[in-house]
C-alpha positions as a printed Julia matrix, in Angstrom:
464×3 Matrix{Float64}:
  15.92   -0.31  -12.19
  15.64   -3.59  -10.12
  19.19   -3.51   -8.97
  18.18    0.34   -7.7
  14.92   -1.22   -5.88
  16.83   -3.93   -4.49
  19.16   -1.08   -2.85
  16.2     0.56   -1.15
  14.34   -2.57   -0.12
  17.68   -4.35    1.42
  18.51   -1.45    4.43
  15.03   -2.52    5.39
  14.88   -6.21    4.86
  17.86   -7.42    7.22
  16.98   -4.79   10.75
  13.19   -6.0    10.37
  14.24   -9.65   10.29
  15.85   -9.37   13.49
  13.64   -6.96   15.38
  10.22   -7.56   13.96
   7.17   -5.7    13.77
   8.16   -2.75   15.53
  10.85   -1.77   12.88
   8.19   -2.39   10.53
   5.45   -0.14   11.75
   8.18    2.49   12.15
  10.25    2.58    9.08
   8.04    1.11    6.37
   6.71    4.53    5.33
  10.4     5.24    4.52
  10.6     3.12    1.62
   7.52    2.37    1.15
   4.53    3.67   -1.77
   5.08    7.63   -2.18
   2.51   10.07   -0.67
   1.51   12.2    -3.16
   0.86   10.9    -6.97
   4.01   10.27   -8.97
   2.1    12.01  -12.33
   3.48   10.95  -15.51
   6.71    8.57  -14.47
   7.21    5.85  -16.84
   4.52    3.52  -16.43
   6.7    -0.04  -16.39
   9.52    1.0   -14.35
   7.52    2.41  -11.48
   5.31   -1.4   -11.43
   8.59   -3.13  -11.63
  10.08   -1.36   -8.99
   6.66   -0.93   -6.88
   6.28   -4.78   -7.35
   9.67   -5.63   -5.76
   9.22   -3.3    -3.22
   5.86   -4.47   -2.09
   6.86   -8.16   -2.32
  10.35   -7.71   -0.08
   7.83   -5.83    2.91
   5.31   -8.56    2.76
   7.32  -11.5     2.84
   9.15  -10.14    6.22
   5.73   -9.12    7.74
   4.7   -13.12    7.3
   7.83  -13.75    8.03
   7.32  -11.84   11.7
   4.3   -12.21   11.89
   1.89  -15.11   14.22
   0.9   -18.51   12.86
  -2.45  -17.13   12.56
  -1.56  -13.98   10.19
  -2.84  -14.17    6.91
  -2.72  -11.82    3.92
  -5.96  -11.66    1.18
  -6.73   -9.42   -1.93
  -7.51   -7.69   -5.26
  -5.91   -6.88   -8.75
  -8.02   -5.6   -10.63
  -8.02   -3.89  -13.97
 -10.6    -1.32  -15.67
 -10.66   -0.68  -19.21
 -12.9     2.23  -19.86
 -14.39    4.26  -23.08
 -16.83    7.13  -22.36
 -17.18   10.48  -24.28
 -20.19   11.76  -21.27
 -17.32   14.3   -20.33
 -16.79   17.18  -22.02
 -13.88   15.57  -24.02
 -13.94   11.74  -25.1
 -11.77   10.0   -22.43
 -10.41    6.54  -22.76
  -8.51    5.06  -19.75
  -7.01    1.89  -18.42
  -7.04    1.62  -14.63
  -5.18   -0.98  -12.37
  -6.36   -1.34   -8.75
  -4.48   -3.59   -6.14
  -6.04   -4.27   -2.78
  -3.92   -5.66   -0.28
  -4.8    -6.69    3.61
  -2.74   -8.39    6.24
  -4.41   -9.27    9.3
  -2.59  -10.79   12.47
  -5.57  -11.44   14.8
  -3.11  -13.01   17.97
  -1.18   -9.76   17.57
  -3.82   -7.5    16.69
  -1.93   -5.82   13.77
  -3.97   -4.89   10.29
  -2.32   -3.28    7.22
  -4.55   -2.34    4.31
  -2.87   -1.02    1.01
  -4.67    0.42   -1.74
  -3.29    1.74   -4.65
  -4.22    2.75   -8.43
  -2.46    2.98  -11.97
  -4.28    5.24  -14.42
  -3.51    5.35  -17.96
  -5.08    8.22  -20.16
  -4.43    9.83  -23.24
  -1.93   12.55  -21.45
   0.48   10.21  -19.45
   0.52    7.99  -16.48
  -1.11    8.55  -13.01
  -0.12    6.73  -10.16
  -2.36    7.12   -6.7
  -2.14    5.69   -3.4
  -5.64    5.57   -1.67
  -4.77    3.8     1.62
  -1.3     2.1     3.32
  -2.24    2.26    6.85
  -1.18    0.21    9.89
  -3.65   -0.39   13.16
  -2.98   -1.97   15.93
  -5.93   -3.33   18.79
  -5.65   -2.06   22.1
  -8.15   -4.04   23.47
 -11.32   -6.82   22.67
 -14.09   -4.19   22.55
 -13.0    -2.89   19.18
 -10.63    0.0    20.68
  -7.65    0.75   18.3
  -5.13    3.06   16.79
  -4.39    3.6    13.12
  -1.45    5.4    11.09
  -0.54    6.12    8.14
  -2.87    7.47    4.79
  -6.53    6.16    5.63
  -9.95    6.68    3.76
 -13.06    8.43    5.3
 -16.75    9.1     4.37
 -18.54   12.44    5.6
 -20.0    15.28    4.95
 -17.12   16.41    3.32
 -17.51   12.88    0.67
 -14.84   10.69   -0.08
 -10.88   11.36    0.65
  -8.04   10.1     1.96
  -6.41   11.58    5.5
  -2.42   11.4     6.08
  -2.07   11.2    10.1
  -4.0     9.04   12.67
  -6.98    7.63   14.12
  -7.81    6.68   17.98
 -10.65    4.72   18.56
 -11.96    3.99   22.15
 -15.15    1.38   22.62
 -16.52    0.91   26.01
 -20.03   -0.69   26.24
 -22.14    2.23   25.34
 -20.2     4.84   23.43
 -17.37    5.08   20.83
 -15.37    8.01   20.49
 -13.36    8.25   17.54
 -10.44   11.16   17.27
  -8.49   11.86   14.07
  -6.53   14.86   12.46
  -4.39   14.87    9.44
  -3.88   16.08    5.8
  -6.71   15.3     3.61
  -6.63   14.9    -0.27
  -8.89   14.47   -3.1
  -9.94   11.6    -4.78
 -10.82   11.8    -8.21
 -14.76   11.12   -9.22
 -15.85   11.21   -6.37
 -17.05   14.77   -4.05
 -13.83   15.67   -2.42
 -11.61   18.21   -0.47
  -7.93   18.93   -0.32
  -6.08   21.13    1.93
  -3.94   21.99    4.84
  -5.15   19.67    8.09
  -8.33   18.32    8.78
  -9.02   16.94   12.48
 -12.28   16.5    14.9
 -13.83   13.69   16.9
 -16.78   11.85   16.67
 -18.82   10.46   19.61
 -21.51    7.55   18.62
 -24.03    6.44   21.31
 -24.96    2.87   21.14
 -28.21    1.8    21.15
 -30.37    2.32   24.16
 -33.59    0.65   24.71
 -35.92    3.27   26.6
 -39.71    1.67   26.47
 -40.49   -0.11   23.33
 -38.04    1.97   20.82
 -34.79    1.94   20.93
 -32.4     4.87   20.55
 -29.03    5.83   19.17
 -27.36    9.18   18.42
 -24.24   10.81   17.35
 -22.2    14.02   17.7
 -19.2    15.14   15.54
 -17.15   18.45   15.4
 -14.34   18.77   12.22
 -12.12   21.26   11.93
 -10.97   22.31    8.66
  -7.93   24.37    7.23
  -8.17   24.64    3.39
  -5.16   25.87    0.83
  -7.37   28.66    0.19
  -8.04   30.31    3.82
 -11.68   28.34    3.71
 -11.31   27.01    6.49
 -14.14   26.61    9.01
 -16.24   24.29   11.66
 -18.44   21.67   11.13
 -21.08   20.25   13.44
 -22.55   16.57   12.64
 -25.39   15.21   14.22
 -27.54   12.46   13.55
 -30.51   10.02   15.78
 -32.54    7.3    15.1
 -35.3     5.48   16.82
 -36.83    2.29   15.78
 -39.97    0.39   17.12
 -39.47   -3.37   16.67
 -42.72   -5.07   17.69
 -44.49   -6.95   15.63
 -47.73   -7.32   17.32
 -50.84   -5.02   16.53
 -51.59   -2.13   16.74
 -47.9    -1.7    16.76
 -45.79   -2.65   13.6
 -42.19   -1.44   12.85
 -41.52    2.21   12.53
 -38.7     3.93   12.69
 -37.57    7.79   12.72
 -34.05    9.27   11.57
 -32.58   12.74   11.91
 -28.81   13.13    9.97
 -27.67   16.68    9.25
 -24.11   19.01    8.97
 -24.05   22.64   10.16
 -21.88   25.12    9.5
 -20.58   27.15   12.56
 -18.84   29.94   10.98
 -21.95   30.59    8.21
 -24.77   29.71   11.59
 -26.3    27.57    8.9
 -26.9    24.03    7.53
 -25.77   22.54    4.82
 -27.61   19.42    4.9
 -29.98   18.32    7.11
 -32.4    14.96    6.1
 -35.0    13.5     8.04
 -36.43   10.29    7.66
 -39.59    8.47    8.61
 -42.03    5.07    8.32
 -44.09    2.82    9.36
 -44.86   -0.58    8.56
 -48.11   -2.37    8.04
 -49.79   -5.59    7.28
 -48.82   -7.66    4.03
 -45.13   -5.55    3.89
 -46.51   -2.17    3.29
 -44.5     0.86    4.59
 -45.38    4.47    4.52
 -42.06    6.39    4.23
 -42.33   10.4     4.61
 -38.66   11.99    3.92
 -37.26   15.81    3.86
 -33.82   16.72    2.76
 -32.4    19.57    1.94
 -28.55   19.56    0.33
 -26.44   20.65   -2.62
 -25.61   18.08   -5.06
 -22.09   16.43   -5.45
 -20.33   16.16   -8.24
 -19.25   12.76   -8.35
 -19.85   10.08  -11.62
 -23.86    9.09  -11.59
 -25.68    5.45  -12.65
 -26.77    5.06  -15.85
 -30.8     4.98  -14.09
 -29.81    7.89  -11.68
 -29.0     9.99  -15.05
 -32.16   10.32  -15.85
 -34.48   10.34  -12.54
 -32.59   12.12   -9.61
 -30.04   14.49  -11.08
 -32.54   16.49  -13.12
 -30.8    19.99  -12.03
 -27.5    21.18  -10.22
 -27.54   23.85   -7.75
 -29.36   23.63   -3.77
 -32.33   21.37   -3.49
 -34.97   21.1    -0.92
 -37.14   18.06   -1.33
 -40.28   16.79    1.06
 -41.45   13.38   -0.42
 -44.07   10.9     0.52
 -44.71    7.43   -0.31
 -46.12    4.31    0.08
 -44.52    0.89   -0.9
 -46.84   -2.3    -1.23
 -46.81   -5.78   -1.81
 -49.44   -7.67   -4.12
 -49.3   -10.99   -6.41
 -46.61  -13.25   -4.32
 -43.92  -12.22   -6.77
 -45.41   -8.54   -7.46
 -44.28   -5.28   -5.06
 -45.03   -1.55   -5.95
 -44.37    1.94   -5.11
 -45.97    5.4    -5.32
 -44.47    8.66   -4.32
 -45.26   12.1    -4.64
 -42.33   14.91   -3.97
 -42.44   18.69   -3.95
 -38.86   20.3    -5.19
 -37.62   23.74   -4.63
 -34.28   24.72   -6.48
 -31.76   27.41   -5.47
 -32.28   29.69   -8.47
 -36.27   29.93   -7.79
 -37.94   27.16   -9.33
 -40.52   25.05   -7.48
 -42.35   22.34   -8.91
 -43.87   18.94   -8.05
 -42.6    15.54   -8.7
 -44.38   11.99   -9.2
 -42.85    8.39   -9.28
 -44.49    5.3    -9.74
 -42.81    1.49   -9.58
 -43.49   -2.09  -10.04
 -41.26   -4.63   -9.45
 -41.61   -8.64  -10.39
 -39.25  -11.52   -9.26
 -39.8   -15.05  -10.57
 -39.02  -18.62   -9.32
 -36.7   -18.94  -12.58
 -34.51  -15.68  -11.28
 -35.91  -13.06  -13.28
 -36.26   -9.38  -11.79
 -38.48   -7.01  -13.74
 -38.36   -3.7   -12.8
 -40.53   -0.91  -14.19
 -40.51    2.76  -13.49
 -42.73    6.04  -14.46
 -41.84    9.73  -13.6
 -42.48   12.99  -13.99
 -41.4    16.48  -12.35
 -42.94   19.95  -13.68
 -40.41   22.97  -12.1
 -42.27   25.72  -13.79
 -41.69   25.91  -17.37
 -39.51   23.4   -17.35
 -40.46   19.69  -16.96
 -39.2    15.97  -17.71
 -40.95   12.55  -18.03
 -39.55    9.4   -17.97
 -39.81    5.13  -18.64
 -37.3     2.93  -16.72
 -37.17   -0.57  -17.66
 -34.5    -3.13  -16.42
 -34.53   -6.85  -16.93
 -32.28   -8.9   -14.5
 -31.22  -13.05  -14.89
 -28.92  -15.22  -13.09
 -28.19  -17.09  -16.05
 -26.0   -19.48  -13.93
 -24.74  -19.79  -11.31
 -21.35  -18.17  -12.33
 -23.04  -15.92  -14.96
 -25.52  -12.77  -14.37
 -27.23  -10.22  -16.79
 -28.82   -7.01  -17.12
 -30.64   -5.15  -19.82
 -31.93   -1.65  -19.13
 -33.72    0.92  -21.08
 -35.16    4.34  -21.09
 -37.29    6.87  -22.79
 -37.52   10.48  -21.65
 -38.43   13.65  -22.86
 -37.33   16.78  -21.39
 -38.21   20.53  -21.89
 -36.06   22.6   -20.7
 -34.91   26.77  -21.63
 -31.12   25.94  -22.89
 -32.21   22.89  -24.52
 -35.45   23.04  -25.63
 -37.4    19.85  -25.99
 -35.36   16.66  -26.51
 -36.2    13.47  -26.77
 -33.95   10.97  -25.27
 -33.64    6.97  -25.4
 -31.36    4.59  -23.9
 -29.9     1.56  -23.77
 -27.51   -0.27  -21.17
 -26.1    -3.69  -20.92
 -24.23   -5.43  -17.67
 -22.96   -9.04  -17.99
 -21.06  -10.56  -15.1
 -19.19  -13.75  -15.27
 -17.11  -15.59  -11.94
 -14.49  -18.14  -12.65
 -13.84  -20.44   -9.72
 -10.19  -21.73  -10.22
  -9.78  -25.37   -9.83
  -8.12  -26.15   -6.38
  -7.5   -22.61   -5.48
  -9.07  -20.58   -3.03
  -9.21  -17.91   -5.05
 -11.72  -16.27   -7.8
 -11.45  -14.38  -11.26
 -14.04  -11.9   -12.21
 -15.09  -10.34  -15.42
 -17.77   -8.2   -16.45
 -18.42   -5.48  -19.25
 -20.97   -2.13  -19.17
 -22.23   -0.66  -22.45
 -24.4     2.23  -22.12
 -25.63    4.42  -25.17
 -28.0     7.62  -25.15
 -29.54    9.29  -28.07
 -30.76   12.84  -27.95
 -32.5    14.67  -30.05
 -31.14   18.03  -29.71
 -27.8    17.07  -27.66
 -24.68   14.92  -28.84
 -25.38   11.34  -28.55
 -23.32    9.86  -25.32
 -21.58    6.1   -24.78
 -19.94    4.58  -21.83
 -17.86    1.31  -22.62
 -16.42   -0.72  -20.05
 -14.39   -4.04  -19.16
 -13.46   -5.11  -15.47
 -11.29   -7.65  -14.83
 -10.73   -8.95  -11.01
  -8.9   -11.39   -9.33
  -9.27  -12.08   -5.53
  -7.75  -14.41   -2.91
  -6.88  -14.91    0.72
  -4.32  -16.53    2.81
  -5.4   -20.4     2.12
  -3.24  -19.64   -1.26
  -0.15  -19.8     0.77
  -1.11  -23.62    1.48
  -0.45  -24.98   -2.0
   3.07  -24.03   -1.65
């Protein structure tokens, strides 16, 4: 297997040595990471051979590269035992993040790649292996290869480009490609996906300040869905201090949908602040839930029901006691299917001079015959400075019509721990999750989880 790697790495070992990092940006694809996932290919080989790869392709772009290039980042493994699915699933998951930055050149590479083991075979995924290049000191650039964006459409990865042009008051950004899912998260896959975004710095017009954007995407799916999309968003903020003026601040985001003439999310976004940190926040969204893998606290207070939600919510967040702040909300909720109902949370939180954070947390929504109610407690302590825990708990009792009433409690536990290696300028993480949930009238659910991480950056190269 190595003597077949070595075969595919050499052809592009000796022509980049001797014409640098143009060869590289334009033939490293070829033998580079696969596109697509590899499914179930045995496991061993395909890090062996990945591994020799990888290390041939960065030792000629330091090689090339300026004295001022530098290469930092990840390994990290994920060990992972959770039966919340409909099936048990147990799962070991390797992650290696990799970025080489050459600031006198103004070339960036950023690989990102997975291994996942399951119970049905081996997974192999490559989330980002892009190359960019500056075109100027504003921040303009181009990009190539397989990068990863956020937007209405949620979390994927786009094979093509991306042009980026800063001047001193707006950025356009154009892109186009083939986008692909990522697993977990809320996704799309299809044909091509391309648009442009236009973001308009911030503009100071009296005593706010403005900034907006505009964004059109195009997309074709693999099952003629395709259609237009129209994002929009503006803020303005009010910064002075003095009375009878105190911070405020107003925010519009939304996505509309040319070829249905309506929106499918639209959230707006309001407060104002007052004397001793108070804020009165006022927020309206309406949207249709993703979905991607939920917190063990969001479980039980924002994911009550599936399906299009319109929400209008008001609150007002206080401070009191030094080391005491609090929160009360009200919220009125109207569901897809018909339901409407009303909504109540309530929040204190306490942080001590010895590093403790309390938090404590009461709600309650009533969407007509059905309705939950809820304790949240969490307990958080930097035990040192290398080690932090967390302790949460909850009680809830739901009645719903499939379920009927059920009584539910909690428990979750988060310990983090950071080794600092001795003369290295590097770091090794480690931290476990247990969560379990008993239910009265449901099966019982756990979540156990180790993460292992180790991180460094270019000074490494200096102790050799």
């Amino acid at each position: 297997m190595q003597r077949t790697c070595l075969r595919a790495g050499l052809p592009l070992l000796i022509p980049m040595l001797l014409r640098g990092n143009a060869y590289v940006s334009k033939h490293i694809s070829r033998y580079g990471f696969p596109r697509r996932s590899m499914g179930t290919r045995k496991h061993e080989s395909l890090l062996q051979c990945f591994w020799l790869r990888l290390s041939l392709q960065v030792a000629v772009m330091l090689a090339v590269g300026s004295a001022q290039a530098g290469l930092s980042g990840r390994f990290e493994t994920l060990i992972v035992q959770d039966n919340r699915q409909i099936q048990s699933t147990n799962r070991i998951e390797e992650r290696l993040d990799l970025a080489y930055v050459d600031p006198a050149l103004g070339w960036r590479s950023d690989l990102t790649l997975a291994f996942v083991q399951r119970q049905d075979g081996t997974e192999a995924s490559l989330y980002q292996f892009y190359f960019e290049k500056a075109l100027n000191n504003e921040g303009s650039l181009l990009t190539l290869g397989r990068l990863q964006r956020a937007d209405a459409f949620g979390l994927y990865t786009l094979d093509g480009l991306l042009f980026k042009l800063v001047d001193d008051r707006t950025t356009l950004t154009l892109y186009g490609g083939v986008p692909s899912r990522i697993e977990g998260f809320r996704s799309i896959e299809g044909k091509a996906l391309y648009g442009f975004d236009l973001q308009m710095s911030a503009t100071k017009l009296g005593p706010y300040a403005h900034e907006g954007r505009f964004g059109w995407q195009h997309f074709e799916g693999n099952y003629a869905d395709d259609h237009d999309r129209l994002n929009v968003g503006w803020r303005s903020v009010h910064q002075q201090q003095a009375q009878p003026f105190y911070p405020s601040a107003f925010s519009l985001t939304g996505s509309y949908l040319v070829d249905d003439k309506s929106w499918e999310s639209v959230q707006l976004s309001a407060y104002r602040d007052f004397e001793h940190a108070a804020r009165l926040r006022v927020d309206y969204e309406t949207y249709l839930p993703g979905e991607d893998e939920i917190t063990f606290k969001d479980r039980f207070y924002s994911r009550y029901a599936h399906g299009r939600q319109s929400q209008f919510k008001a609150g007002y967040q206080f401070n009191f006691g030094g080391h005491y702040t609090g929160s009360f909300s009200g919220r009125r909720v109207v569901r897809e299917f018909g339901n409407e109902g009303y909504g109540a949370v309530a929040r204190v939180d306490y942080r001590s001079k010895q590093g403790w954070r309390l938090r404590t947390q009461l709600d309650r929504l009533a969407l007509a015959d059905e309705q939950v109610n809820g304790l949240y407690l969490e307990a958080e302590k930097s035990l040192s400075p290398w080690l932090r825990g967390t302790l949460g708990g909850v009680l809830q009792q739901q009645q719903k019509w499939l379920v009927g009433d059920n009584r539910t409690a909690g428990i979750e536990v988060r310990l983090e721990r950071r080794i600092k290696l001795k003369r290295l300028p590097s770091a090794f993480w480690f931290s476990t999750h247990a969560s379990y949930i008993h239910n009265s009238r449901l099966t019982n659910e756990y979540r156990i989880a180790v993460r292992m991480s180790y991180s460094f950056d270019d000074r490494t190269r200096e102790l050799f």
